[in-house]
C-alpha positions in Angstrom: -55.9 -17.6 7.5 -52.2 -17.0 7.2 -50.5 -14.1 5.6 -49.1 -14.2 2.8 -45.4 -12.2 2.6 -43.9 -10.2 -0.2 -41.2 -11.8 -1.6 -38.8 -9.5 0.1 -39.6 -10.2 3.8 -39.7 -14.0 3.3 -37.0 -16.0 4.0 -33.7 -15.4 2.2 -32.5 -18.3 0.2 -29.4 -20.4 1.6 -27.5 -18.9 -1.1 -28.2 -15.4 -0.7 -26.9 -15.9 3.0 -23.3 -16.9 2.2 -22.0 -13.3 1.0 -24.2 -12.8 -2.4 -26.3 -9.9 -2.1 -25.1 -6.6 -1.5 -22.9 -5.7 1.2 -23.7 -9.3 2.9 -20.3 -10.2 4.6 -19.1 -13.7 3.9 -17.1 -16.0 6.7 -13.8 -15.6 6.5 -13.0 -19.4 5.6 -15.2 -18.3 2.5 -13.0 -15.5 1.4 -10.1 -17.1 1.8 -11.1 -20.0 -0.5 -12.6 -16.9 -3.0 -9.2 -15.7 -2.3 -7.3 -18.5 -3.1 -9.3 -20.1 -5.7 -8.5 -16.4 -8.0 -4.6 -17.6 -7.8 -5.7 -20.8 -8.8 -7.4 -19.9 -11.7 -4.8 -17.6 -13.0 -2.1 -19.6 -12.6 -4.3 -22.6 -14.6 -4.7 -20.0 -17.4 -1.1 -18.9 -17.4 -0.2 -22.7 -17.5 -2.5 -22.9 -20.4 -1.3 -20.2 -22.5 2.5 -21.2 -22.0 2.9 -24.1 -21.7 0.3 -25.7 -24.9 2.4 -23.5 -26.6 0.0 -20.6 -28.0 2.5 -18.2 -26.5 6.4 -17.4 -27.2 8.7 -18.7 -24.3 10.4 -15.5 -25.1 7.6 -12.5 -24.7 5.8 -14.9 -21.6 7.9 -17.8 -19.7 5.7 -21.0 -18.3 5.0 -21.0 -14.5 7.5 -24.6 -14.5 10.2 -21.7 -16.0 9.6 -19.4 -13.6 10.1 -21.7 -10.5 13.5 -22.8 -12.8 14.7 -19.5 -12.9 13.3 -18.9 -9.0 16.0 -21.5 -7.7 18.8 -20.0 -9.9 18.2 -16.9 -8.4 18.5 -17.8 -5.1 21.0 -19.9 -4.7 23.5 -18.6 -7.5 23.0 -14.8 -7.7 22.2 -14.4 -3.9 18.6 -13.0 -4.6 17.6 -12.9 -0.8 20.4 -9.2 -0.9 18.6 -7.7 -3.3 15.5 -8.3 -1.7 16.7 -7.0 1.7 18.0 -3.8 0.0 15.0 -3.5 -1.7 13.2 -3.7 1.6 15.2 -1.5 3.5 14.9 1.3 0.7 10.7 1.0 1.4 10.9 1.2 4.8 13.8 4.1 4.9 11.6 6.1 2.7 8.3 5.6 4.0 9.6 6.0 7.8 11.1 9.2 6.7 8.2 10.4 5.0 5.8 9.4 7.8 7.8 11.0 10.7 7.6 14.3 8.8 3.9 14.2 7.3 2.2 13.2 10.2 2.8 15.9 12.4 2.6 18.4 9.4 -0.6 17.2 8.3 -2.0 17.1 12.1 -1.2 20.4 12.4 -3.0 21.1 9.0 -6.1 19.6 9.8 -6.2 21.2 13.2 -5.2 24.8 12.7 -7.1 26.2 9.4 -4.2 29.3 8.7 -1.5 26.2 8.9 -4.2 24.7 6.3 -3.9 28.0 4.1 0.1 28.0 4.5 0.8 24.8 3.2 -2.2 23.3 1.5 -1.7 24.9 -2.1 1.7 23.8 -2.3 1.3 20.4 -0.9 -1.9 20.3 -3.2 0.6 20.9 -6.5 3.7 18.5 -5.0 1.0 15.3 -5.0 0.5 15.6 -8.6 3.8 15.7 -9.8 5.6 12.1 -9.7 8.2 10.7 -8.3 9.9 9.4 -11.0 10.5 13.5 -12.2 13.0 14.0 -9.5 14.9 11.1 -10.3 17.5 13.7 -12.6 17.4 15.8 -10.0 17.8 14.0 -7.3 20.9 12.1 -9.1 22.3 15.4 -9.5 21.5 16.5 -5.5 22.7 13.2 -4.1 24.4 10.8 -6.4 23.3 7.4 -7.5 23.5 5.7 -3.9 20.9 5.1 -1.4 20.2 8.5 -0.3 18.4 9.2 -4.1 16.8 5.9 -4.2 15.3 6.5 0.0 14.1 10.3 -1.6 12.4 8.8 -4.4 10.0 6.9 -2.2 9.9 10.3 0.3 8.5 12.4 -2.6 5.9 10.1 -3.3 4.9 9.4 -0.3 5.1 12.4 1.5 2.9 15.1 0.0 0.3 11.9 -0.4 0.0 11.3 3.4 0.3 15.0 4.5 -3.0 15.8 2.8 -4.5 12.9 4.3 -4.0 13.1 7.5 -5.2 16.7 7.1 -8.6 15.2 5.6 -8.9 13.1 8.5 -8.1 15.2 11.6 -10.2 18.1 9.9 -13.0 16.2 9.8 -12.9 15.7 13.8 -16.7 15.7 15.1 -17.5 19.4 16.1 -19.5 18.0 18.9 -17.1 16.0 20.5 -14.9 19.4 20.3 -17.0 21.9 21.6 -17.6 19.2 24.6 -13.7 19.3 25.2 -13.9 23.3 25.4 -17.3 22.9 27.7 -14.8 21.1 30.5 -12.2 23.9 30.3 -9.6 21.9 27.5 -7.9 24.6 25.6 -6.5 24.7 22.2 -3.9 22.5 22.4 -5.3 20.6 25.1 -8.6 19.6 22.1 -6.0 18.5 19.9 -3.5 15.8 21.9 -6.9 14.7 23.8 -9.8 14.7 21.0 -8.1 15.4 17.6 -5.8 13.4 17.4 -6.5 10.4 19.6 -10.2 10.4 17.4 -8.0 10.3 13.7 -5.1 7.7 15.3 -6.8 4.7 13.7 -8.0 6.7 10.2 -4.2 7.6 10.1 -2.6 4.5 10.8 -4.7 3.0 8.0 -3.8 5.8 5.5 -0.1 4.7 6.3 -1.2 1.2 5.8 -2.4 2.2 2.3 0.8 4.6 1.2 3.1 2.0 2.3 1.6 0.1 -0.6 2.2 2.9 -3.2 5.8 3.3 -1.6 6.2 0.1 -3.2 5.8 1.2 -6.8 8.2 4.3 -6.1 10.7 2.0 -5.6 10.8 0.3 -8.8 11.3 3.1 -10.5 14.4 4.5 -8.2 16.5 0.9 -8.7 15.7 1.0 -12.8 18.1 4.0 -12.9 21.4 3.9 -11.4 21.4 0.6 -9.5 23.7 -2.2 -8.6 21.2 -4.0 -6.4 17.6 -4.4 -5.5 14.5 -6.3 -7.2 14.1 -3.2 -9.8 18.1 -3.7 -10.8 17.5 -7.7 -11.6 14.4 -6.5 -13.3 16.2 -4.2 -16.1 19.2 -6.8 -16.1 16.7 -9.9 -16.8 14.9 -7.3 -19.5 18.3 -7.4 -21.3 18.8 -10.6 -21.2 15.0 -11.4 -22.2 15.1 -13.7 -19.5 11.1 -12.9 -18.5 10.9 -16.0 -16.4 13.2 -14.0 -14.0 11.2 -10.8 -14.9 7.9 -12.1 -13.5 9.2 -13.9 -10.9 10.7 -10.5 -9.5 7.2 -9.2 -9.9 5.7 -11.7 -7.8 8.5 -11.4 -5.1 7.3 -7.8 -4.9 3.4 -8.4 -5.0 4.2 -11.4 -2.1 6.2 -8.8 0.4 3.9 -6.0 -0.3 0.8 -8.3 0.6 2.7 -9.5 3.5 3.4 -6.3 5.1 -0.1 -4.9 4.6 -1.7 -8.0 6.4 1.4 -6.9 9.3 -0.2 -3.5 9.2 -3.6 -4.2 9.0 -2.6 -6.6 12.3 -1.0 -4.0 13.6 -4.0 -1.5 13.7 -6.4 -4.0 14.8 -4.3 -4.5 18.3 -3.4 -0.5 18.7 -6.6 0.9 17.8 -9.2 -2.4 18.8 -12.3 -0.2 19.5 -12.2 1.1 15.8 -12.9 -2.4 14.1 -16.2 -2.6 16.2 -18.2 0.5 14.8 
């Protein structure tokens, strides 16, 4: 006589195998079509909203608007320079920040009286925001590049010091004590176990802080500033051109999602063992 099965060991439906129950993974041609079909909708509701007319041209411009004022942009107010200074402001910042906070925060996570030393006052730096400095800094170093490059090192800094301590602190003891078993010493557990171990946990945290770098630089080019995405921003604000304003919006959303995927391809071809946990 056959055996009947709960509902719960039979047969999952076709639907529940394409990425609808929880944590179920769905192919990536699926996600990208998710992924797309979001944009889609959005920019369908958008269209909607503007363009029938139930909202002011002046407070929301039309996506057909947008694309108008796109084309000006680029081909009479040579758009493509603000976007490279824009660009090279991130990176400045961010490189500066990482060469700095990555060792500090190794040695943080590795050495528990370097922990002590530094952690209270990096603890205190990460909640204070960038933007605070910006008086400061135009006091320190003018209204040129240098404040707008230390704006994005503040706030990224202090942010990836305390996580790459997190990370390289929370090393596998085993793995350590093996290390001192075959006669490695102190400094010999951390270039060989500590810090090969956090590598792809760290390169990841810098994926995600050159993402918040992006949002520090905003704010440097609305004060000050003769160029960059930020300074057409404010200029467009003035001119309540907000066809302009959103379009500079998107430019910034569109690089920022480009250079994550660069990272994230990045990772996967340094650190290829990690993605197969």
């Amino acid at each position: 006589m056959p055996t009947a099965h709960p509902p719960s060991l039979q047969n999952p439906a076709p639907a529940a195998r394409s990425g609808w129950r929880p944590l179920e993974p769905v192919s990536p041609r699926a996600r990208w079509a998710l992924g797309l079909g979001f944009f889609v909708l959005f920019v369908a509701v958008w269209s909607g909203f503007t363009l029938g007319g139930f909202v002011s041209p002046t407070f929301l411009a039309s996506p057909v608007t947008m694309a108008q004022e796109a084309w000006l942009l680029f081909t009479e107010y040579g758009f493509h320079k603000d976007i490279g200074m824009t660009v090279w402001r991130v990176l400045g910042g961010f490189v500066l920040a990482s060469v700095l906070a990555v060792p500090l925060g190794i040695a943080m996570g590795a050495y528990k009286g370097v922990e002590a030393f530094f952690e209270p006052f990096v603890s205190f730096c990460r909640y204070l925001p960038a933007s605070a400095f910006i008086p400061l800094l135009i006091l320190w170093a003018g209204i040129g590049e240098l404040q707008k490059v230390l704006v994005i090192f503040i706030g990224s800094f202090f942010q990836i010091v305390l996580m790459v301590a997190v990370i390289v602190g929370g090393a596998r003891k085993d793995l350590v004590e093996a290390a001192y078993t075959l006669g490695a010493n102190g400094q010999g557990v951390v270039r060989r176990v500590l810090i090969p171990g956090a590598a792809p946990e760290i390169a990841e945290t810098l994926r995600l802080v050159l993402g918040w770098a992006w949002t520090y630089v905003i704010v440097a080019e609305l004060i000050g500033s003769s160029s960059g995405i930020g300074h057409m921003i404010t200029d467009s604000q003035a001119l309540l051109n907000t066809g302009q304003i959103i379009f500079g919006i998107i430019v910034i959303g569109l690089i920022g999602l480009v250079s994550d995927f660069a990272f994230k391809a990045l990772n996967r071809r340094l650190f290829v063992w990690s993605f197969f946990k």
